[in-house]
N, C-alpha and C positions, 0 to 999 in steps of 0.2 A: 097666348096659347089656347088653344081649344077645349075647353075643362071636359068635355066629354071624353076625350084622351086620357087627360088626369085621371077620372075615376076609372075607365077603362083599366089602365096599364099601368095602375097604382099598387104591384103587389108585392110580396117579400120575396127578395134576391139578390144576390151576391153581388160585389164592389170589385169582383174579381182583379183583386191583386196577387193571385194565383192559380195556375188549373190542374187536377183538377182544385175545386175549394176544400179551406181544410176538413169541413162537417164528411167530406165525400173524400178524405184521405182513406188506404185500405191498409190500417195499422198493421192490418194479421200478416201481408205478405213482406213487412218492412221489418230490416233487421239492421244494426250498426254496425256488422260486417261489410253487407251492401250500403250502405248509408258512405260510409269509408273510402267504397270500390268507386262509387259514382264522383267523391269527390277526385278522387283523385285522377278518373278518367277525364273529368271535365277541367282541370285545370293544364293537367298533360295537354290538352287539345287547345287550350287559350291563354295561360298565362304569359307565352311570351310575345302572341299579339295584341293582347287587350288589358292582362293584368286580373286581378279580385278587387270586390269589394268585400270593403265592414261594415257591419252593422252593428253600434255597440247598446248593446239598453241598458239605460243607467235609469230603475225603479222608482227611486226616494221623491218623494213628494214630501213640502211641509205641510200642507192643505190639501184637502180632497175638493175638487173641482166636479161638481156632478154629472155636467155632461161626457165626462171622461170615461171612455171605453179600454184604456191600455192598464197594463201590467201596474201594479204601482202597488208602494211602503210607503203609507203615512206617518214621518215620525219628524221630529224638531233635534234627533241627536245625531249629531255630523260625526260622533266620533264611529259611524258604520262606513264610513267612505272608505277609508283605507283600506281593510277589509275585505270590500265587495271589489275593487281594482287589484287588489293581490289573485282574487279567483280569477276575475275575466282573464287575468294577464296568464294564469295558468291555463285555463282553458283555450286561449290563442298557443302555447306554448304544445298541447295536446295537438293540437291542429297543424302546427309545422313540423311536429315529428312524423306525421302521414306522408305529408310533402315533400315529393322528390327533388325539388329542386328548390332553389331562392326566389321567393316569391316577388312577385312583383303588383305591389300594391296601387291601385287607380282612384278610389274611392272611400273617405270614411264617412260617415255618418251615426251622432253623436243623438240617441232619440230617447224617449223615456216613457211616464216619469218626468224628469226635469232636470233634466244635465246640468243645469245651473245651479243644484242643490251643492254640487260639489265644488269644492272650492276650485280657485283659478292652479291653485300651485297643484292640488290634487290630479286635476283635468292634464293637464301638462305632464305631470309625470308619467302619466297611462300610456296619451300618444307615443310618450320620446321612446318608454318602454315597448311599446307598438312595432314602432316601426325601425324598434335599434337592429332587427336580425335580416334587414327587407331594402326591398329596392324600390325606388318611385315610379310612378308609370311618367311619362313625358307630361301629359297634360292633366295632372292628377287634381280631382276635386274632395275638399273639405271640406264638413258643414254641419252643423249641429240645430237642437232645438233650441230655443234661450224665451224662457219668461218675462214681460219686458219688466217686472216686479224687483226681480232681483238680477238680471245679467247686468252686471257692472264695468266696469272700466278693463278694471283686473282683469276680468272675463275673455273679452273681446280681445285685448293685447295678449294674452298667453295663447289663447289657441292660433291666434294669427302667428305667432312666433312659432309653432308648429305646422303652421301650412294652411290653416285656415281661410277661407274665401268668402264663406256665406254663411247666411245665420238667417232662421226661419223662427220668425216671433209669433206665437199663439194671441192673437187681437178677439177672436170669435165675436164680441159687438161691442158696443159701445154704452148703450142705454142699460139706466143702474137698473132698472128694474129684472133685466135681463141678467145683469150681472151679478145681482143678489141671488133671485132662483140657482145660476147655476155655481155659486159661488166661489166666483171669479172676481174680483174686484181690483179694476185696474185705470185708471184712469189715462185718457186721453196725452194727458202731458208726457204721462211713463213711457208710454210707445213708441213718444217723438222722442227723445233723448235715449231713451234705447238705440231708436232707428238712427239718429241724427251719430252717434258714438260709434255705433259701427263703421259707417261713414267716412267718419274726421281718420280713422285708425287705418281705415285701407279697403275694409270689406268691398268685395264687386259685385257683389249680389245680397240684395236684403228682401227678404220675403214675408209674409203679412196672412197667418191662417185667418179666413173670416169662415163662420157658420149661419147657414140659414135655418128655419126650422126649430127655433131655440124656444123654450119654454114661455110663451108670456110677451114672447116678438113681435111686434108689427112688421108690416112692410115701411111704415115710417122710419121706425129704428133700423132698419135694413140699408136703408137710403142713408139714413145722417152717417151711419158705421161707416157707408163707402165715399160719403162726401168729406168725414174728413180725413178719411186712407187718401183722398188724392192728395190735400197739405204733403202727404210726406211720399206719394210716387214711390212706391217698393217698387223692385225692377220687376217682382212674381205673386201673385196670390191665390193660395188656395182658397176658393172658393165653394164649398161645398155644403152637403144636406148632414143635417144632425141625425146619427143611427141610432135611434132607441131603442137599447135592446137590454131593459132591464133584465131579462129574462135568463142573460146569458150576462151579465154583468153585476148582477148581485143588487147590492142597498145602494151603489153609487147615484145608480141612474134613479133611484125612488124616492127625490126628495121632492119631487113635484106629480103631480094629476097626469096621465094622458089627454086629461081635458085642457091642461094650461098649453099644449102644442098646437100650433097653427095646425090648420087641413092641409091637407094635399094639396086643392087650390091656393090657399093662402100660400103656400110653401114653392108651389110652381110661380107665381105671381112675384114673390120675394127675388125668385133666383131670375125671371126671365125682367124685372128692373134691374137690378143688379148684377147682371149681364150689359145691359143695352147702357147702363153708366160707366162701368167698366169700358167700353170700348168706345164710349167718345172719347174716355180719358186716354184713351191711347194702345189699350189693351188686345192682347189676341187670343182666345180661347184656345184652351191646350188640352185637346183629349178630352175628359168628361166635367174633370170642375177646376180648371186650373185657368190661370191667364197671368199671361208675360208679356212687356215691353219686349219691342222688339232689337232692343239690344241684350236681349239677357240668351243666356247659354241656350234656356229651355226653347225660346221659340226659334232659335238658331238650328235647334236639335229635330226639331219637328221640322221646318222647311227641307233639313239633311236627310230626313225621313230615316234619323236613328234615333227619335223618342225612345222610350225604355216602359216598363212597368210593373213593377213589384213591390214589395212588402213595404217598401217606403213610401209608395207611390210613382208619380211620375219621375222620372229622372231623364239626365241630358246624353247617357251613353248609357251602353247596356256591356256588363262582362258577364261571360257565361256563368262562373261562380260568383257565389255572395255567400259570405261566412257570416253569420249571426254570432253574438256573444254575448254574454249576460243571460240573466234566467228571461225567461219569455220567448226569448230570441228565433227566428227562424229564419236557417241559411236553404239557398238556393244552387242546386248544384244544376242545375237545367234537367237533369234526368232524372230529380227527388229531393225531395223537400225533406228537412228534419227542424223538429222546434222542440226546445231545451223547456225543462222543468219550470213549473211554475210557482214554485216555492224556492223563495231565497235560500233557507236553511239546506234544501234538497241540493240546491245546485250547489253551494259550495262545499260539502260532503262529498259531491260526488268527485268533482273536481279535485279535489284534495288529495283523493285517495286514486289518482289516474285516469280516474275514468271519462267521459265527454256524457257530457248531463243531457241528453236526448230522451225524451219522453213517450214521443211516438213524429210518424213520418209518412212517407209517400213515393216510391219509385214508379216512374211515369212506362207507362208501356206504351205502343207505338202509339197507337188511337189518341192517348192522352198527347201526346208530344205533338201531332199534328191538330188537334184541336186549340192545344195550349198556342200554337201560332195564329188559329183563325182569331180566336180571340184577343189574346196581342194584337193583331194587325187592326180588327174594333176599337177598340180600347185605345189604341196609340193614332188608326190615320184613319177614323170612320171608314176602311173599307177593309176588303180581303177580297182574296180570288183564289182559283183555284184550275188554273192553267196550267200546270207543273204537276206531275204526277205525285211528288212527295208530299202534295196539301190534297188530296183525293183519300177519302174515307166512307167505306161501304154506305153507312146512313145518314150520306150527301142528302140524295133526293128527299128524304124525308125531313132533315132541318128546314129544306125549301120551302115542302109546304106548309112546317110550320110556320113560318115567314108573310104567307102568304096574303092573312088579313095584315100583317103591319105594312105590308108592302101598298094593297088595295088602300092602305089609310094613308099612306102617302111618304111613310117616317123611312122607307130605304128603295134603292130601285136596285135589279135583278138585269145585268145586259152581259153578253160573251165572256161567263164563267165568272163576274166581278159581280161584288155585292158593293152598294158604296149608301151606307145613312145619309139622308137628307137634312140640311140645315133644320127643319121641321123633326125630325127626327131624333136630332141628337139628346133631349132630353131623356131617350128610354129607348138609351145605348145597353144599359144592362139588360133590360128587354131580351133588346135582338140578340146578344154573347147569348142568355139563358136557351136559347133556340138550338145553341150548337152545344151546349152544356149536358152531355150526353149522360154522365152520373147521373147530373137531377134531374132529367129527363125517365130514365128509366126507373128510380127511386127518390120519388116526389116526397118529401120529410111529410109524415104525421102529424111533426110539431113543428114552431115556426121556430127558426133559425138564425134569420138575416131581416136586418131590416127591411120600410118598406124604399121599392125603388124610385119613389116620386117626391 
């Protein structure tokens, strides 16, 4: 890759797993009346063709893991499990009383935190609880996060006894030094028997988070992290850049220097080998940091040209609603975003007392709705277009020219109303979304927000 690019288009911007992004939600005109109205229009309109998704956040962490950006309770006392699964299960219960009809459920997903903190019998009871009042969608997907530290036998058998299909194991590197700084300590053997038990039990899809850009990393350890991921062929990998963003993450991210972080170059160099190994190994790049065999649902979903992309990330179908649960949480109703309290104590208080723990939110107005597609359509198939009058928005022409030098540099090409990024391009995908990102366009932050995009 060109490093003159690198430092060119090396700057702080959104990951857009949402539009607009949250910094650029407009709290003051959101209210849980509307938050309510929208759910309930959006599912009236899809549930009985495509079904909901969950998204449950399960917080607890036994150890703090530094490079870790989510929601999370450090503690060693399991006796809080029960507990926090009596709330969610109440706050799902809040959310089917809105519901005019029997929902029909298509997707769960199990993220945290560390889902695995909770025991097997625990994990189990929540689902059966889940989904005792609901109906399945036909081709429904299951899947959670699992540490490969502690997901156990137990683990893997009880949520598959629930419908479970897939389990996404957080790997980020392999080399100790790497894994001391960011205090993750996991050895190579844990992974493979993680991976190997999924497996043996049924699992059809096993995924393998790896991170570039990690504290104290080489591109050597970059390399070994992926050469011995091939030993074990996950069918999916995410792939992706570590977001430093102490600044918005508190003492987690402060146990190390900004000097212990690779550069930019170092950090494009990392991901563009670990790319090019990836994909002797068999692999297909998926949207921005992702790669699947191509037997796996994901790149099946991308050839289907029904990639998806939200607050999970990539996924292999898309439903118009997505219910969030647990504190942190943030559901998607396509016409407005809402995300739940960020204190345990808060959420289950509210929940208790009837209420839906929403904190602040977003109702999308037209302009957003059709942007939120150009950028989807970025983000899931490097292109968009806008041939169809419902993707046509007054300050087209001027996204264009801001485009214009990325375009002269080669990274996207401009032909009969289609944008389409360039293999050369695809690194600083966020780049080009940021162009049609009209909020931060017109209110450029003062202070830095996001991390950087390279």
């Amino acid at each position: 890759m060109c490093q003159p690019l690198v430092q060119k288009y090396n700057i702080p911007g959104p990951r857009y797993t949402s539009y607009p992004t949250v910094p650029y939600w407009d709290n003051s005109s959101f209210s849980l009346k509307d938050w309510k109205q929208s759910v309930t229009t959006s599912f009236t309109e899809s549930n009985e063709t495509e079904g909901i998704s969950l998204y449950i956040h399960l917080p607890y962490c036994e150890s703090m893991c530094t490079f870790c950006g989510c929601n999370k309770r450090i503690t060693k006392r399991h006796e809080v499990e029960l507990p926090y699964l009596t709330s969610v299960l109440k706050e799902w219960e809040l959310y089917l009383d809105i519901l005019p009809k029997k929902v029909k459920v298509k997707e769960i997903h199990l993220g945290g935190g560390t889902p695995t903190f909770f025991s097997p019998e625990n994990l189990k009871f929540l689902i059966k609880e889940l989904l005792r009042k609901v109906n399945l969608a036909e081709a429904y997907q299951f899947s959670f996060e699992g540490h490969p530290n502690n997901t156990t036998k137990a683990h893997l058998e009880a949520l598959q006894e629930v419908g479970f299909t897939r389990v996404s194991y957080g790997v980020q590197d392999y080399d100790a030094a790497v894994q001391k700084a960011i205090n993750r300590i996991q050895p190579f053997n844990k992974v493979k028997e993680a991976t190997k038990l999924a497996r043996e039990i049924g699992y059809t899809s096993v995924s393998h988070d790896i991170i570039f850009g990690l504290p104290f990393q080489s591109i050597d350890a970059v390399k070994n992290t992926i050469l011995k991921t091939k030993e074990l062929m996950p069918d999916r990998i995410a792939f992706y850049s570590y977001a430093h963003v102490p600044w918005i993450k508190g003492n987690g991210q402060r146990g190390y220097h900004e000097a212990d972080l690779p550069s930019a170059e170092t950090k494009r160099a990392q991901y563009q080998l670990g790319k090019e190994l990836l994909e002797e190994m068999g692999y297909v790049e998926i949207g921005m940091d992702h790669f699947a065999l191509k037997t796996d649902l994901l790149y099946q979903s991308l050839e289907a040209k029904q990639l998806h992309r939200n607050f999970m990330g990539y996924t292999a179908s898309k439903t118009k609603l997505m219910i969030g649960l647990g504190v942190s949480s943030i559901s998607d109703s396509w016409y407005g975003f809402a995300q739940n309290t960020k204190s345990i104590e808060e959420y289950q208080e509210l929940v208790n007392n009837g209420i839906l723990p929403v904190f602040r939110g977003h109702l999308l107005n037209q302009e957003d709705l059709i942007l939120r597609k150009h950028i989807l359509n970025l983000m899931c198939h490097l292109q968009t277009e806008w041939q169809e009058n419902d993707l046509h928005f007054t300050e087209l022409p001027e996204v264009l020219e801001r485009l214009t030098e990325m375009k002269n540099d080669g990274l996207l090409s401009i032909t009969n109303n289609t944008l389409q990024i360039t293999e050369k391009g695809r690194p600083f995908v966020r780049n080009i979304c940021m162009a049609f990102d009209l909020r931060l366009q017109r209110n450029k932050p003062e202070t830095r927000l996001f991390s950087m995009t390279v």
